[in-house]
Backbone as CSV, one residue per row, in Angstrom:
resi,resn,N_x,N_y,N_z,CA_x,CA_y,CA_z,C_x,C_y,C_z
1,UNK,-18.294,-27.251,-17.830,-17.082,-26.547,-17.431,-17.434,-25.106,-17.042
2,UNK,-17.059,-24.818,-16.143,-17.134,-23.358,-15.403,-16.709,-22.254,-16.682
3,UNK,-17.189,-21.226,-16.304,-16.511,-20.281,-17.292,-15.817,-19.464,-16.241
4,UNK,-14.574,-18.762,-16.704,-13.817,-17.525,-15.984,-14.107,-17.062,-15.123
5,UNK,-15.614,-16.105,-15.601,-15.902,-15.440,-14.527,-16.582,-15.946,-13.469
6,UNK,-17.052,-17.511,-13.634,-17.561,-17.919,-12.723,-16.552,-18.766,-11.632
7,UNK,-15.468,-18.863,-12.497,-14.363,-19.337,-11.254,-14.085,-18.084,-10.508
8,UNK,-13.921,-17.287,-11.073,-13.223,-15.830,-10.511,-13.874,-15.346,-9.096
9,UNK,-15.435,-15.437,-9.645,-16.485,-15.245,-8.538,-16.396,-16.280,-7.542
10,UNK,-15.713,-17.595,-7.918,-15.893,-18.430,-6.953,-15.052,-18.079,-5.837
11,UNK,-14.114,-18.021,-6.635,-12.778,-17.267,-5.312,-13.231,-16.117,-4.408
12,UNK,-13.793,-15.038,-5.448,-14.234,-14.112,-4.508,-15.195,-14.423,-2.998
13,UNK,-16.356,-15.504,-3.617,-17.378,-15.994,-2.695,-16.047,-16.500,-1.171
14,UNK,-15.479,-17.378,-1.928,-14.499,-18.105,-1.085,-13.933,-16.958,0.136
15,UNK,-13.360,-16.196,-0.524,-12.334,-15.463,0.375,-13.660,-14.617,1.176
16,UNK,-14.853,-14.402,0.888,-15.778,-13.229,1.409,-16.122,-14.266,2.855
17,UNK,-16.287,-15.673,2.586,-16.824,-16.324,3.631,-15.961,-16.219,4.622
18,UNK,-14.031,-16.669,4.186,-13.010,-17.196,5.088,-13.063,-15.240,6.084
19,UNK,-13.189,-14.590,5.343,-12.668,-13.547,6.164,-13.589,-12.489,6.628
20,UNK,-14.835,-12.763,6.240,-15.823,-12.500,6.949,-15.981,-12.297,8.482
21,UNK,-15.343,-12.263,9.130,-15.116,-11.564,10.325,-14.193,-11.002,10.817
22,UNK,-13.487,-10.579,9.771,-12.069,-9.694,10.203,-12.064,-8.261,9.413
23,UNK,-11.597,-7.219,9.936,-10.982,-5.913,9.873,-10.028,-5.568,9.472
24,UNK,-9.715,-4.920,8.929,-8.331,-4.319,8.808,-8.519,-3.001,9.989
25,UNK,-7.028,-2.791,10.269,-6.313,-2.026,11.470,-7.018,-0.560,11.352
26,UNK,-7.471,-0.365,10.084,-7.629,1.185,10.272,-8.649,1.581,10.967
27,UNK,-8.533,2.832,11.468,-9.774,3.383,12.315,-10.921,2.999,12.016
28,UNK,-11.118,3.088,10.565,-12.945,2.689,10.022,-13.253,1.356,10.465
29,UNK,-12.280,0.694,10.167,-12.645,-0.906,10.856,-13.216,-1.871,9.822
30,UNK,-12.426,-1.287,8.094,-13.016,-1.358,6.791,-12.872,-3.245,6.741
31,UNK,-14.178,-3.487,6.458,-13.914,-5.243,5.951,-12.695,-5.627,5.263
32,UNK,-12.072,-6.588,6.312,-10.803,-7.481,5.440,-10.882,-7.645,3.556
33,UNK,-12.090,-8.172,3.677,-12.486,-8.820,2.262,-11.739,-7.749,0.914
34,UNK,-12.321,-6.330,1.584,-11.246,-5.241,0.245,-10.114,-5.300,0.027
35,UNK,-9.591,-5.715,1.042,-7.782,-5.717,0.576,-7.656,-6.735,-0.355
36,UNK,-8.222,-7.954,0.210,-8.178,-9.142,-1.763,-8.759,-8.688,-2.834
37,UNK,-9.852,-7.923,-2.658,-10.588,-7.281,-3.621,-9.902,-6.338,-4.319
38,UNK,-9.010,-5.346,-3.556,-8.336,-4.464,-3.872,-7.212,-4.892,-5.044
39,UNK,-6.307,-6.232,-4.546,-5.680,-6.274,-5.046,-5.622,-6.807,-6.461
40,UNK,-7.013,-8.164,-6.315,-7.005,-8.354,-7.280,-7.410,-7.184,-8.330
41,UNK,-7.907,-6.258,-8.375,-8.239,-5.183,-9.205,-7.438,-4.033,-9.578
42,UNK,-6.131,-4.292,-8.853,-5.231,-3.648,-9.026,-4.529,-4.748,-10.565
43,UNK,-4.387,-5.731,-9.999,-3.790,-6.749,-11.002,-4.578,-6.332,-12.908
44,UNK,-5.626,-6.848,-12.023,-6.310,-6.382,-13.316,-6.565,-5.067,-14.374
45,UNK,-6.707,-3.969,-13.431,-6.866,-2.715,-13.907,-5.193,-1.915,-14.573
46,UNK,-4.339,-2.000,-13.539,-3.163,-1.226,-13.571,-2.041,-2.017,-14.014
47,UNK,-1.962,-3.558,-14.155,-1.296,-4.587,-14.452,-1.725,-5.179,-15.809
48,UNK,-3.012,-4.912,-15.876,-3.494,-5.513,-16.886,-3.386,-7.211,-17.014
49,UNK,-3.452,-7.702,-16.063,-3.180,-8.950,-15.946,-5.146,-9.598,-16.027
50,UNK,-5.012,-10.551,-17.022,-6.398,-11.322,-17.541,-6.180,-12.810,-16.851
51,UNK,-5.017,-13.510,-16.536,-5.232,-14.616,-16.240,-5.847,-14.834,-14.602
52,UNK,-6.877,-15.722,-14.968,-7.901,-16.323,-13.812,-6.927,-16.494,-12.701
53,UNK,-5.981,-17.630,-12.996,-5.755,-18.014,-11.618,-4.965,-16.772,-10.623
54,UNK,-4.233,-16.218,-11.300,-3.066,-15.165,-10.776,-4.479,-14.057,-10.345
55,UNK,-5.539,-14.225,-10.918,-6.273,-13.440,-9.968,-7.205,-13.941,-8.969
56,UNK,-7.458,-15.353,-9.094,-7.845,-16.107,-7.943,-7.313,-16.050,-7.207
57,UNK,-5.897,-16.390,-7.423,-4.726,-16.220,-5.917,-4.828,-15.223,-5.597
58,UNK,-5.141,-13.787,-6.101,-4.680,-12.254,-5.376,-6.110,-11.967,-4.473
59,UNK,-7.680,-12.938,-4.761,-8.784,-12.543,-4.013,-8.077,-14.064,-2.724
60,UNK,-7.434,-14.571,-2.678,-7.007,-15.881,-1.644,-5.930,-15.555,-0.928
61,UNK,-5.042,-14.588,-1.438,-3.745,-14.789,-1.160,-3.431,-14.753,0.563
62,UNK,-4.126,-14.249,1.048,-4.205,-14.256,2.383,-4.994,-15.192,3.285
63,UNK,-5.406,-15.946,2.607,-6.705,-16.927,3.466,-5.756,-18.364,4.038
64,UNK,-4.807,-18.561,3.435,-4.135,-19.824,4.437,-3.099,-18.828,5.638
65,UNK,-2.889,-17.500,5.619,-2.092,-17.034,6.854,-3.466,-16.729,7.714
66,UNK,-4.350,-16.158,7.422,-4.986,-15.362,8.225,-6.404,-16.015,8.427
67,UNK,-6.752,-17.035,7.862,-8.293,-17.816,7.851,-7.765,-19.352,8.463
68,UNK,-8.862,-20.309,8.639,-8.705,-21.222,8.878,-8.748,-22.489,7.265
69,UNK,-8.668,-21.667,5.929,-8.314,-22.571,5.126,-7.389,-23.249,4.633
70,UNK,-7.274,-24.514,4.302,-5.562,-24.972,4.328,-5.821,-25.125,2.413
71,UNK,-4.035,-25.486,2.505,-3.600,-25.561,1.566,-4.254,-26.288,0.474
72,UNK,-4.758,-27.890,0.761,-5.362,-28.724,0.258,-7.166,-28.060,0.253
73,UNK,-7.341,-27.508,0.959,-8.866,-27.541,0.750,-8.467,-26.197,-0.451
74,UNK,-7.632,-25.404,-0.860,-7.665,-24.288,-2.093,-7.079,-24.952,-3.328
75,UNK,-6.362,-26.334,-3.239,-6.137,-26.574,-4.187,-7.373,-27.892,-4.938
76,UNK,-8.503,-28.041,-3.996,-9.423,-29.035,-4.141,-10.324,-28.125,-5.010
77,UNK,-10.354,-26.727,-4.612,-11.686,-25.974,-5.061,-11.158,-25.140,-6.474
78,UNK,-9.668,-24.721,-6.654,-9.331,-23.843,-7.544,-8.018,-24.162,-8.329
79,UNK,-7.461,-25.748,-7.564,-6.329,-26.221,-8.567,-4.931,-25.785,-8.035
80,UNK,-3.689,-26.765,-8.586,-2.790,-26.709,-7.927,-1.822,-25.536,-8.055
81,UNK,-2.219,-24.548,-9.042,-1.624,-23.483,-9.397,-1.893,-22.460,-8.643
82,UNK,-3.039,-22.376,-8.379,-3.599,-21.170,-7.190,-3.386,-21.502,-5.968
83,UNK,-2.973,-22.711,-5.308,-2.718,-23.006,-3.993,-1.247,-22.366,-4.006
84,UNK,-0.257,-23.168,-4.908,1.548,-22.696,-5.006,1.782,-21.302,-4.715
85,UNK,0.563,-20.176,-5.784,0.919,-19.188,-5.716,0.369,-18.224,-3.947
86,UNK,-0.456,-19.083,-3.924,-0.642,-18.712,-2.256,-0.018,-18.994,-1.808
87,UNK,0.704,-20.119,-1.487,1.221,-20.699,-0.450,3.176,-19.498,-0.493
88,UNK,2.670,-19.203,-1.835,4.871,-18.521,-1.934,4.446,-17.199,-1.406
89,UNK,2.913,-16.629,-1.374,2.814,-15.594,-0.181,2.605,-15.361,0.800
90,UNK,2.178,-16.938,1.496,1.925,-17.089,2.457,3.182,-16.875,3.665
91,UNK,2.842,-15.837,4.821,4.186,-15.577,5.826,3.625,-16.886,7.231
92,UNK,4.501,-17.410,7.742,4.484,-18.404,8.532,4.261,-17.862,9.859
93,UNK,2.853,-17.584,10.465,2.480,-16.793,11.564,3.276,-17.470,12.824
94,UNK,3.624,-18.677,12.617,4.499,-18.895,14.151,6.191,-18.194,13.906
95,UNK,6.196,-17.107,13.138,7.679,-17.187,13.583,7.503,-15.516,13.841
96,UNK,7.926,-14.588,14.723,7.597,-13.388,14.948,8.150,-12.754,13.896
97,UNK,7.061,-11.586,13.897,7.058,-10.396,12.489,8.387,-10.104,12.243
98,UNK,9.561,-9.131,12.971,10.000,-8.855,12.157,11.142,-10.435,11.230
99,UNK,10.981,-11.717,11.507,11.411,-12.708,11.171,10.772,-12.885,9.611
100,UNK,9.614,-12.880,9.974,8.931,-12.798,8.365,8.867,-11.813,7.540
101,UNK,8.983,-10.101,8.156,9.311,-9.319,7.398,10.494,-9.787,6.419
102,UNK,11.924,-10.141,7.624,13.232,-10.635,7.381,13.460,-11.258,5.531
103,UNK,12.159,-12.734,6.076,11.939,-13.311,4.809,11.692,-13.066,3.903
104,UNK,10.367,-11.705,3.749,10.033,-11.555,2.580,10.881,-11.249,1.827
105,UNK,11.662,-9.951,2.626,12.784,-9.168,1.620,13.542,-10.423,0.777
106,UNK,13.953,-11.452,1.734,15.285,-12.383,1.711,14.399,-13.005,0.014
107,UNK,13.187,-13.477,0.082,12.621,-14.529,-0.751,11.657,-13.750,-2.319
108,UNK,12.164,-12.379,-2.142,10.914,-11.645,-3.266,11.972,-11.815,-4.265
109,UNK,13.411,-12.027,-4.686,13.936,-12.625,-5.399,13.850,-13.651,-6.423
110,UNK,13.732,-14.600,-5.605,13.182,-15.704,-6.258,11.860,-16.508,-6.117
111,UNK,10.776,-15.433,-5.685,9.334,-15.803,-6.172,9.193,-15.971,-7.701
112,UNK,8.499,-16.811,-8.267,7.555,-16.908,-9.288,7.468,-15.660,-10.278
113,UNK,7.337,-15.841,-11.263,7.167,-14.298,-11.979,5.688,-13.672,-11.722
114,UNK,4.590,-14.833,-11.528,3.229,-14.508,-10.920,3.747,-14.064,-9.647
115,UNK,3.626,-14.904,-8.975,4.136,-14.470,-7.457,4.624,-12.907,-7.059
116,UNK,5.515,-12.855,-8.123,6.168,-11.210,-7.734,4.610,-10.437,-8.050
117,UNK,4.100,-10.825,-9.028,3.341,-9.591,-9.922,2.104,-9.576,-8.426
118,UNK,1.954,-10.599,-7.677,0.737,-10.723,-6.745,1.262,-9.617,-5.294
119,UNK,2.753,-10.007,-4.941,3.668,-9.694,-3.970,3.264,-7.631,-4.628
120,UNK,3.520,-7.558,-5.459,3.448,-5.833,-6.116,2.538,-5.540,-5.770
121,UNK,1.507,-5.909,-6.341,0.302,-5.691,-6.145,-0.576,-5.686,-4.440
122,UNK,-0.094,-6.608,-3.681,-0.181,-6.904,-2.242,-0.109,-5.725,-1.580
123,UNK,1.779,-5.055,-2.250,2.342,-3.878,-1.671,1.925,-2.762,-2.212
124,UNK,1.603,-2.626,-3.086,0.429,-1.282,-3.524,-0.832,-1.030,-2.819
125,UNK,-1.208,-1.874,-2.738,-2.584,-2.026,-2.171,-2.513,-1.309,-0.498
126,UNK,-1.529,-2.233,-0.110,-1.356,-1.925,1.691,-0.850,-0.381,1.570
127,UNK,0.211,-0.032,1.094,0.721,1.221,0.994,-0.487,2.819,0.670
128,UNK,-0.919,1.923,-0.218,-2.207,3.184,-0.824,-3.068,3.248,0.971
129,UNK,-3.349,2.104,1.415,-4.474,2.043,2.501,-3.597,3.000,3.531
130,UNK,-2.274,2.409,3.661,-1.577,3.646,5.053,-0.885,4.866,4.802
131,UNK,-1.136,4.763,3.535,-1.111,6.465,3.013,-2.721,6.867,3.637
132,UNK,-3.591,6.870,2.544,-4.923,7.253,2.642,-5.578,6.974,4.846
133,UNK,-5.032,5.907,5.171,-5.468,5.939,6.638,-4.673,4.960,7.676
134,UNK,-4.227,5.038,7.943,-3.150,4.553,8.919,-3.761,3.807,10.028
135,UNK,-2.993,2.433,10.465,-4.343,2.016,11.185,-3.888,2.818,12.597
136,UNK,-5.177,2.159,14.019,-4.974,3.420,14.989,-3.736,2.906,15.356
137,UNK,-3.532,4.068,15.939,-2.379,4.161,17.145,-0.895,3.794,16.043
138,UNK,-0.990,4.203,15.178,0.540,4.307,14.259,0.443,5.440,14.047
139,UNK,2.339,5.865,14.789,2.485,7.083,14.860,3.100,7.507,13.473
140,UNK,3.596,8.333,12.828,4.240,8.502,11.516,5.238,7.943,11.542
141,UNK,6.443,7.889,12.446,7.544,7.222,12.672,7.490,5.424,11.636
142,UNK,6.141,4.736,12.495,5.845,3.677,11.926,5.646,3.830,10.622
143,UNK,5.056,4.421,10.247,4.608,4.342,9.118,5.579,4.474,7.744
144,UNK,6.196,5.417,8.725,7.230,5.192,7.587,8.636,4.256,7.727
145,UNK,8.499,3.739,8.735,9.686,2.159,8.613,8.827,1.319,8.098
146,UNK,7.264,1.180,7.733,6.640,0.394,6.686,6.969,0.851,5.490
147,UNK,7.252,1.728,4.917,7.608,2.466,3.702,9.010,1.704,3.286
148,UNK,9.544,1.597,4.319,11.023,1.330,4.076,11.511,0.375,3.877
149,UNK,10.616,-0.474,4.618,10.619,-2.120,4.918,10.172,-2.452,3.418
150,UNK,9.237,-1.889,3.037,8.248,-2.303,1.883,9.200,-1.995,0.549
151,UNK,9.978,-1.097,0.529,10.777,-0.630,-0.205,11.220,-1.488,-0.501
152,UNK,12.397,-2.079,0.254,13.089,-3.133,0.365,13.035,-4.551,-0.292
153,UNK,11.916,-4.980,0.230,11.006,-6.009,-0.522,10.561,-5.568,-2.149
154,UNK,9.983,-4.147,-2.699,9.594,-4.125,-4.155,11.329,-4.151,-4.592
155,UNK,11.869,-3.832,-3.974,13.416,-3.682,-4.947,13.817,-5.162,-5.311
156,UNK,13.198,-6.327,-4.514,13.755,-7.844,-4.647,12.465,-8.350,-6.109
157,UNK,11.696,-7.306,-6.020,10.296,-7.688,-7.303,10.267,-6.994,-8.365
158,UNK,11.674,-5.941,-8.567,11.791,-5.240,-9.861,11.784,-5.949,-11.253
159,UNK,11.631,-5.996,-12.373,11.457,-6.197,-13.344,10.400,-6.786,-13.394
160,UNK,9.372,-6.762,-12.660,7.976,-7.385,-13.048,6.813,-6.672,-13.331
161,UNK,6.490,-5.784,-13.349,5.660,-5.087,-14.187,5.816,-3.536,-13.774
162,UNK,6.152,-2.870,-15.095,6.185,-1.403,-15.088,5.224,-0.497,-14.200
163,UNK,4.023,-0.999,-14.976,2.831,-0.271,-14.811,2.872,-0.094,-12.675
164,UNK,2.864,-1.052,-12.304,3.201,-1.708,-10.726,4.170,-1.189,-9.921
165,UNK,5.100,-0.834,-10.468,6.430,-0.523,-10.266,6.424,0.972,-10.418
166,UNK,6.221,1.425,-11.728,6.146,3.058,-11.493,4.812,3.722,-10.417
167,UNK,3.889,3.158,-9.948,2.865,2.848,-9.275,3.740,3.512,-7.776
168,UNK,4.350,2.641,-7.121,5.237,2.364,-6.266,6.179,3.136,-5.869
169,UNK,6.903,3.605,-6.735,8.099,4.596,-7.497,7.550,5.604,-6.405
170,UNK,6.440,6.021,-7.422,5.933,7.396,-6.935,5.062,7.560,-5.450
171,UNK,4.876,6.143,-4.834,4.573,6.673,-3.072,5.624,6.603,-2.395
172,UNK,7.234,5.982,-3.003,8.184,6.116,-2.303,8.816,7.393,-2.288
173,UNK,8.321,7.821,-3.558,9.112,9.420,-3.928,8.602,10.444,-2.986
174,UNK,7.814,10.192,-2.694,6.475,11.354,-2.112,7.000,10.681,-0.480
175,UNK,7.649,9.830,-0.493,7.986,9.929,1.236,9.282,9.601,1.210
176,UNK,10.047,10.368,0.111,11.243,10.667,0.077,12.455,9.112,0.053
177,UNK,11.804,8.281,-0.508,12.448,6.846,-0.536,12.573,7.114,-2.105
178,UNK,14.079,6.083,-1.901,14.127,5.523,-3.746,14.039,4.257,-3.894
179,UNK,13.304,3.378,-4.748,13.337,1.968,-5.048,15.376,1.360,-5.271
């Protein structure tokens, strides 16, 4: 039987392969792979969250929207709990953005109590990155109807973890938003 950290690592390996050729938007052109990395370590560090799978899903959570892995091949390698919780973050790339923005807000309600804590964590993560660097060609205007948008959505994920939440609080405060 595997131990923890060797599932944990497995995920990581997993998500390093699926997204191994993608970027994030910002100028540096920083490897995709940190933002799962990010988050899961947000979970862990500032959440204090120890359970494996809820942090398997946060190094995956993006690999059935944005990779070519499906649903069944994450629940073959890491079980049917880490696929669900991907799949309730997963946004449905055929329907245009602001449609899935639409959704998230509509559905952070009644996510999962994991789910929310992954969804927090998701939105910390992205927020810290377009604070700290904005990808190119977003003017401030944008940036801050992401603030707003994002707002929106943590207010449907309140009562799920303090630590996450006051986290949050305070980059909305600092750009003059209230949860």
């Amino acid at each position: 039987m595997d131990s923890e950290l060797a599932r944990l690592l497995d995920a990581a390996d997993f998500a390093a392969r699926k997204h191994r050729r993608q970027r994030r938007k910002d100028p540096e052109g920083t490897p995709y792979i940190n933002h799962p990395i990010g988050v899961a370590r947000i979970l862990a560090r500032e959440a204090g969250v120890t359970d494996v799978e809820v942090l398997q899903a946060a190094l995956l959570h993006d690999a059935l929207e944005d990779t070519d892995a499906t649903a069944e091949e994450l629940e073959r390698r890491f079980g049917a709990r880490v696929r669900r919780l991907v799949e309730e973050l997963t946004d449905d790339k055929a329907l245009p953005p602001a449609e899935r923005k639409r959704l998230q807000e509509e559905r952070a309600p009644r996510r999962s109590p994991a789910a929310k804590l992954l969804a927090l964590a998701d939105k910390l993560h992205n927020l810290r990155d377009l604070q700290r660097c904005p990808p190119a060609g977003w003017p401030p205007a944008r940036v801050h109807e992401y603030f707003e948008w994002a707002a929106r959505v943590v207010r449907g994920l309140r009562g799920t973890s303090a630590p996450l939440e006051d986290a949050l609080a305070r980059l909305f405060r600092e750009r003059g938003l209230e949860l």
